[in-house]
C-alpha positions as CSV (number, residue, x, y, z in Angstrom):
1,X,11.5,-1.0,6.0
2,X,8.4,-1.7,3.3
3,X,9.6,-2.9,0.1
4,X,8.3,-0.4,-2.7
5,X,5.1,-2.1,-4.5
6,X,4.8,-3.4,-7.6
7,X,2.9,-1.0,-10.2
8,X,-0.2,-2.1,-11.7
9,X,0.5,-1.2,-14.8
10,X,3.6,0.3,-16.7
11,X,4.1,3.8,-19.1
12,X,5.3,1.6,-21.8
13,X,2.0,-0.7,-21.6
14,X,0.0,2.8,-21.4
15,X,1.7,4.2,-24.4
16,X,1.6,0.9,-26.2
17,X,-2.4,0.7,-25.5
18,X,-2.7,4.2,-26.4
19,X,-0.7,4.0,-30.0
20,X,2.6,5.6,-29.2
21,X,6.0,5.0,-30.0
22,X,6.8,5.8,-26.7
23,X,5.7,7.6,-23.4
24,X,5.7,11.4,-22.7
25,X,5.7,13.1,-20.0
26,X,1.9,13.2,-20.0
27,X,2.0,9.0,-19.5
28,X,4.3,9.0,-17.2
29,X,2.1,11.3,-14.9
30,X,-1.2,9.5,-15.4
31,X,0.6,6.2,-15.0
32,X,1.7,7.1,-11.8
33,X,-1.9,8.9,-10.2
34,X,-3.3,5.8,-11.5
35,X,-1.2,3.2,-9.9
36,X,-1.3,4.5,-6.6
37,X,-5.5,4.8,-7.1
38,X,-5.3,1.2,-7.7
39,X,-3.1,0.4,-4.8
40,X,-5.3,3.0,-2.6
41,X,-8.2,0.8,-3.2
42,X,-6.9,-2.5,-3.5
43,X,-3.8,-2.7,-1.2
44,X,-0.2,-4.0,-1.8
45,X,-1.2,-8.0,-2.4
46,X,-1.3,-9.8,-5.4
47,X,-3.9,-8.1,-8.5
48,X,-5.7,-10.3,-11.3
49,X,-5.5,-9.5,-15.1
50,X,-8.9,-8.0,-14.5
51,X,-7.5,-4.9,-12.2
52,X,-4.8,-4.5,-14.3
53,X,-6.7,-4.1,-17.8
54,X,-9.1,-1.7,-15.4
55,X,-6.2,0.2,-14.3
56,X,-4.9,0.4,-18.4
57,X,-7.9,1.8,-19.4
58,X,-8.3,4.1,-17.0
59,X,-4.9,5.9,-17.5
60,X,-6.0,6.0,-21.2
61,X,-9.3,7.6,-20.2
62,X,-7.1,10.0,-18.2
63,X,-5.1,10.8,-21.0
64,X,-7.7,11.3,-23.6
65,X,-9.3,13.5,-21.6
66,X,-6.0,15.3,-21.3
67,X,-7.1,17.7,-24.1
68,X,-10.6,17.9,-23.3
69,X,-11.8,19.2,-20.0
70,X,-15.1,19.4,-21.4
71,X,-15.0,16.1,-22.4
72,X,-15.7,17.3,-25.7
73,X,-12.9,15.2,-28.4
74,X,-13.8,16.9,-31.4
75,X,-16.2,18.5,-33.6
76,X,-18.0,16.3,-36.4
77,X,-19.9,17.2,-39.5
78,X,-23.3,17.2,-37.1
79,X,-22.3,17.1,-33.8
80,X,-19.6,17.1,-31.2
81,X,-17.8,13.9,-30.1
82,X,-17.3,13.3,-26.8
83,X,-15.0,11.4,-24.2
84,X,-17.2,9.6,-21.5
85,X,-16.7,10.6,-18.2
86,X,-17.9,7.2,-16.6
87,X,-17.0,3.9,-18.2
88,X,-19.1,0.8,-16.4
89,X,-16.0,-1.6,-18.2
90,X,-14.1,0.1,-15.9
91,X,-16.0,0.9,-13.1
92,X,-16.5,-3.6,-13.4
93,X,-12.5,-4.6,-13.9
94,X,-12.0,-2.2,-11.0
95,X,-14.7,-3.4,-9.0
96,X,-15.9,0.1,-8.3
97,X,-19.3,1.3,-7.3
98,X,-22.2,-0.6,-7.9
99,X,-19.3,-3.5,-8.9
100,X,-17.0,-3.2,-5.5
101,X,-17.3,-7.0,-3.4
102,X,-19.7,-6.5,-0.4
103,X,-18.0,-6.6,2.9
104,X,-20.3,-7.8,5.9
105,X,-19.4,-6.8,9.6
């Protein structure tokens, strides 16, 4: 029997990044998809402080674009504001795409 795996990150750290009191149910969710991403990609060992500030500010992303499908955040006095779909910060704590360690063999 497997011993369950640490989570990257926590609700509380989520909701804390994020400015809330406390999590909802919204957190809890994103928290959870994005922990097992993480794990997905990086397996059940030991993460740095990198992956886990990644893994932070994805589940914010996530839950910023909770209201915004669009990715549009809100309407300005000239022009709409939007939520980026691709953050490189991320994409680089992650080490995702053009970031990800080369493997040879």
């Amino acid at each position: 029997m497997t011993s369950p795996t640490a989570p990257v990150i926590t609700d509380e750290r989520v909701a804390k990044w994020l400015g809330m009191d406390a999590p909802d149910d919204h957190v809890t969710t994103v928290t959870a998809a994005v922990n097992v991403y993480v794990r997905e990609i990086h397996g059940d060992g030991e993460l740095g402080d990198a992956i886990g500030l990644g893994a932070l500010m994805l589940a914010a992303l996530i839950h910023r674009r909770r209201n915004s499908p669009g990715g549009v955040e809100s309407f300005g006095d000239l022009e709409p504001s939007f939520v980026a779909r691709y953050d490189p910060t991320i994409s680089q704590l992650l080490k995702l795409g053009n970031f990800r360690r080369l493997v040879v063999g």
